[in-house]
Every structure is written in C-alpha cells, then in structure tokens.
FIKERO-127081 format. One line per 10 residues: their letters; for each residue y, z, x of C-alpha. Coordinates in nm, 2 decimals, padded with zeros to 4 digits. Layout:
BEGIN
a) Y Z X  ...
END
This chain:
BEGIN
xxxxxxxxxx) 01.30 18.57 19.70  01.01 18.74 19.73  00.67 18.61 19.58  00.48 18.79 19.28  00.17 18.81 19.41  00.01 18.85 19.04  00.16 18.61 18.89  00.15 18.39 19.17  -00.24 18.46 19.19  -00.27 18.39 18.77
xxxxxxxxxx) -00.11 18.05 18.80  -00.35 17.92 19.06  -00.67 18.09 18.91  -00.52 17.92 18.53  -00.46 17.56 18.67  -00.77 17.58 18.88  -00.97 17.68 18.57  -00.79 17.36 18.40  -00.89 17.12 18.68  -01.18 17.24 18.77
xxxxxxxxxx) -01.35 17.43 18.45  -01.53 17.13 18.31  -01.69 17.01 18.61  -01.82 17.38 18.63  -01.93 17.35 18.28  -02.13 17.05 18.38  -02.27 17.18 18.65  -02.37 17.44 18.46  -02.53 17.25 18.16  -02.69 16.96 18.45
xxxxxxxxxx) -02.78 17.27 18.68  -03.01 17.41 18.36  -03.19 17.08 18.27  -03.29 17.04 18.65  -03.47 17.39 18.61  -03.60 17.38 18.30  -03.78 17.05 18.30  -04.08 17.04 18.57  -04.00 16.80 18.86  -04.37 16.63 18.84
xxxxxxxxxx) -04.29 16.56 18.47  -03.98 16.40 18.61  -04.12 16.22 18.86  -04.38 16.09 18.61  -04.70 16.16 18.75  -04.84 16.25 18.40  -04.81 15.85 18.34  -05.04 15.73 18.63  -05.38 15.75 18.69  -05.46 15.85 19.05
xxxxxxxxxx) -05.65 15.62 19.27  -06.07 15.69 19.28  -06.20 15.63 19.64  -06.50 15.41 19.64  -06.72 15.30 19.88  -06.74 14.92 20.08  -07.00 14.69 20.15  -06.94 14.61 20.48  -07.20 14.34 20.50  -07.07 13.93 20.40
xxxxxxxxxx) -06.72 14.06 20.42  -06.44 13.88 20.69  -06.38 13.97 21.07  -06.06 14.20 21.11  -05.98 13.95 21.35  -05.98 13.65 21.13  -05.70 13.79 20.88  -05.50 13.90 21.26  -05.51 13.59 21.37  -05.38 13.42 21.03
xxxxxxxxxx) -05.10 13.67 21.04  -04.88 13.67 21.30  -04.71 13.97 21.40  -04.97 14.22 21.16  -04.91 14.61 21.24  -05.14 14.73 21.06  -05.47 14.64 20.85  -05.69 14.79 20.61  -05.92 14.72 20.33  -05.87 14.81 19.96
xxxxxxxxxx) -05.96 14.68 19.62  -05.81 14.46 19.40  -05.96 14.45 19.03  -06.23 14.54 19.19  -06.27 14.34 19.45  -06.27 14.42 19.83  -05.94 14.25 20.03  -05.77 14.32 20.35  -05.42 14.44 20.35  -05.21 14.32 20.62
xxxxxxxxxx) -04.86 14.49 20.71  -04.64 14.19 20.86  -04.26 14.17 20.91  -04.24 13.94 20.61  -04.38 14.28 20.40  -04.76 14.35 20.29  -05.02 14.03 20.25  -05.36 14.04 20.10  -05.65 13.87 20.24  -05.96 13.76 20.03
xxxxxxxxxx) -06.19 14.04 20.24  -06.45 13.79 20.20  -06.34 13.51 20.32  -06.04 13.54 20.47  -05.81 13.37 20.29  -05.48 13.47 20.21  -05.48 13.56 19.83  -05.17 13.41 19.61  -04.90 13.64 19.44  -04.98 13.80 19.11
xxxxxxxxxx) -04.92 13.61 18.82  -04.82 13.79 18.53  -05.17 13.84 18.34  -05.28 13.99 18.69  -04.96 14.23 18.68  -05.03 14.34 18.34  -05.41 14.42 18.35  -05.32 14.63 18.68  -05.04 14.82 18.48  -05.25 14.90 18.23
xxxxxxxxxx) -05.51 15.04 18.50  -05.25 15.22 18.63  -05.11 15.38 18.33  -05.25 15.67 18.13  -05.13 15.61 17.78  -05.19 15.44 17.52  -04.88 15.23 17.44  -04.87 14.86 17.40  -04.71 14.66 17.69  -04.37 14.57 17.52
xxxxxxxxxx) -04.22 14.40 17.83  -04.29 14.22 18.18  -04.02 14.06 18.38  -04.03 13.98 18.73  -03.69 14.14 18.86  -03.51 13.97 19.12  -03.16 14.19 19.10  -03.24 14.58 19.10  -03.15 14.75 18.77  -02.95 15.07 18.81
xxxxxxxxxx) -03.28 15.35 18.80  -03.41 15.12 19.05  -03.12 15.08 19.33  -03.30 15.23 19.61  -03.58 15.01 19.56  -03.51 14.64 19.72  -03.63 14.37 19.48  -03.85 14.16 19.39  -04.10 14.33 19.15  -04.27 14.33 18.82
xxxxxxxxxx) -04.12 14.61 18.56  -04.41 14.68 18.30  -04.27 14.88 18.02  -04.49 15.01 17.74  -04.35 15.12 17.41  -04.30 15.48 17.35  -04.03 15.74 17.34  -04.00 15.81 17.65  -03.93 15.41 17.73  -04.27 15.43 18.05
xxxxxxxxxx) -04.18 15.16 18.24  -04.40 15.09 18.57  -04.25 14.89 18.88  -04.53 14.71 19.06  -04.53 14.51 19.36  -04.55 14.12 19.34  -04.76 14.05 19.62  -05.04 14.37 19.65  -04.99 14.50 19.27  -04.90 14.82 19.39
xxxxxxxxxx) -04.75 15.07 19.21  -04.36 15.10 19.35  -04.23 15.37 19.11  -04.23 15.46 18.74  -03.96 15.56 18.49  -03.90 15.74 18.16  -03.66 15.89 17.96  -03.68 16.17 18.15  -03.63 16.06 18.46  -03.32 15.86 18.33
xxxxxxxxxx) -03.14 16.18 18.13  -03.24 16.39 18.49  -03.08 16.06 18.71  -02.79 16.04 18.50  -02.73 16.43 18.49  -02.73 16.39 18.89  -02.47 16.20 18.93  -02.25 16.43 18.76  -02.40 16.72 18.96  -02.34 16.55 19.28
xxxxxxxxxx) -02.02 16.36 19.13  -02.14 16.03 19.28  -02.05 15.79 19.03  -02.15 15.51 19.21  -02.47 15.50 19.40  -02.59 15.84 19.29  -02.70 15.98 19.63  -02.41 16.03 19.87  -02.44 16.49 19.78  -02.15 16.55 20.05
xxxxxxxxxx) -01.88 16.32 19.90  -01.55 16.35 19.95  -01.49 16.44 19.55  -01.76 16.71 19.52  -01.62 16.85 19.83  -01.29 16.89 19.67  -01.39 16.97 19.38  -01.64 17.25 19.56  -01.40 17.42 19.72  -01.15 17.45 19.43
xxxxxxxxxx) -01.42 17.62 19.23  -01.43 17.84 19.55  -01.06 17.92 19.54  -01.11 17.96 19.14  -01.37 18.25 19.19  -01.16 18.38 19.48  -00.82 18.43 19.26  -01.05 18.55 19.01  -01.22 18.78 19.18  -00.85 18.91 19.32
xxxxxxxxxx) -00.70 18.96 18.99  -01.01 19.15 18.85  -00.99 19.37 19.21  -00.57 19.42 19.07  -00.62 19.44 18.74  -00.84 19.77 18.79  -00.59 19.92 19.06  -00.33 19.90 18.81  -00.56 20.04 18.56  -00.57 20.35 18.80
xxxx) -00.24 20.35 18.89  -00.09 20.37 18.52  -00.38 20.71 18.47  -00.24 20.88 18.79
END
C-alpha cells in the first residue's frame, strides 16, 4: 500500500508536538528569564564588597621560611589580612592554612563570632544575620562546592546567603533568590534533573533532536500546504 506522505507527515509533526511541545514551552519561558535578568545580578556580585588593597609593614613580621618549614608540603605562600591583621597564607595538600604573619604560628579555625563579623564585612546590605551553620553535607545550590563551610544568611527577600570558608574566612560563593529561580530554571533547560550540569545528556539529546524533526515536518507541511494552494488556482 502506498504511504500518504501528508498525512503520514501530519501524524509525526502532531505527536511530536504532544511529546515534545512542553519541553519547548519551557525552553522557551527558561530561555527568556536567562536573558532578561543580568548574569552579574545572578551571580550576586551586587551583594559583596570587593576587596581594598592595602599596604604591609614588612618590618617585625615572620620569615617566609618559618611558616615553609611548619608546613610540609606548602605550594604556595602569600600574605593577606585578616580583620585587619597581616597573616601568611599557606596552600598545602590538606587545603589553605593561615599563619600569624607575626609570629608564625599557625592560627586556629574561625569560630563562629569570627565568621560572622567577616560576613558582615563582606556583605553590602543591610540585613540582620538570621542564620550561621557550619555545613558539613552540601545543600543542593551548593553541590559543586565540597564541604565544610559556614553559610551566613541575612534576612531579606532575596534569602542572601554567603558561604565562607572555615579555615581562611574566605568568601566561597553567595546565593539569592535569584540565583535559585535561575539554577532551578537550568535544570529544566538542560533537562538534568539530577546534578544540574551534565548539558549533553542523553534526555536533552533526545529530546533535541525531536524538536528538530518537529520543525522539519513542520516546515514540510507548510512547503505542501502552499503547493497545493497553487495547484487548486492553476
């Protein structure tokens, strides 16, 4: 028997509309908030202050050598501040280490007054601190971030919640509402529903290239549709 095309052509193009039309429509609707809100505001740069340079007093502070030699295996070393005060910062395999710059000894972790008068230089609002928990299991906006750290979060809208490292008080990353409504619009972008990264898995790819077959059949039956057209005039 032979095929009819058209009809043949209309069937796909209607079931592929079914299957594939609302992850369209999402891509669509996720597609549009990606654009329209800025990706600095995402990434939350408005909510950090960024770090003023200031000049050291070389002069009473510790060898270089002295913090080497009381850390095995250092790669790198370099002196920053800390409240205020100068410290060396030593990059072992165990992870970063601060050093009293003065005189040399290795400074303790951050307690949790420490972590939050360094959030609060770090932020740039002027929300109250509603929360500070030393994480030791990642929480889902955080996954690509191994643990432990402190999570800061002041009160607000937006839910601005800092993640600061336990050891140097650094700032690891930020979050806001924002971020999270742009995060959870990704994953059904990328249709990973699991760790949110993987952009070449094997559902988007299917689902991909039966929106491609979609706008193919489409694009046939609008090419038939005005041939007939012509046809029924002549």
């Amino acid at each position: 028997m032979a095929i009819r095309w058209p009809l043949f052509v209309r069937r796909t193009h209607k079931w592929l509309a079914l299957v594939v039309g609302v992850q369209a429509l999402l891509w669509t609707l996720t597609g549009f908030y990606m654009v329209v809100v800025h990706i600095d505001t995402i990434h939350g740069d408005h909510l950090v202050r960024s770090p003023v340079a200031q000049p050291f007093d070389l002069d009473g502070l510790a060898a270089p050598s002295q913090v080497v030699a009381a850390a095995p295996g250092v790669s790198e070393l370099r002196l920053q501040r800390l409240f205020g005060a100068p410290v060396w910062r030593a990059e072992t395999p165990e992870g970063p280490k601060l050093y009293d710059a003065r005189t040399g000894a290795p400074l303790p972790a951050l307690t949790e007054s420490q972590v939050r008068e360094q959030a609060r230089r770090i932020y740039t609002g002027d929300g109250k601190i509603v929360s500070v928990r030393l994480l030791t299991k990642a929480p889902q906006e955080m996954q690509s971030r191994k643990p432990p750290y402190w999570q800061v979060e002041f009160e607000g809208w937006n839910r601005p919640t800092l993640y600061l490292s336990p050891q140097t008080g650094d700032l690891i990353s930020r979050r806001h509402a924002l971020w999270r409504v742009f995060d959870f619009a990704w994953m059904l972008h990328i249709m990973d529903y699991d760790e949110r990264t993987d952009v070449n898995n094997p559902l988007l790819r299917v689902a991909t290239w039966s929106a491609f077959a979609m706008a193919l059949t489409g694009a046939w039956l609008l090419l038939w549709s005005f041939k007939r057209r012509k046809g029924k005039k002549a």
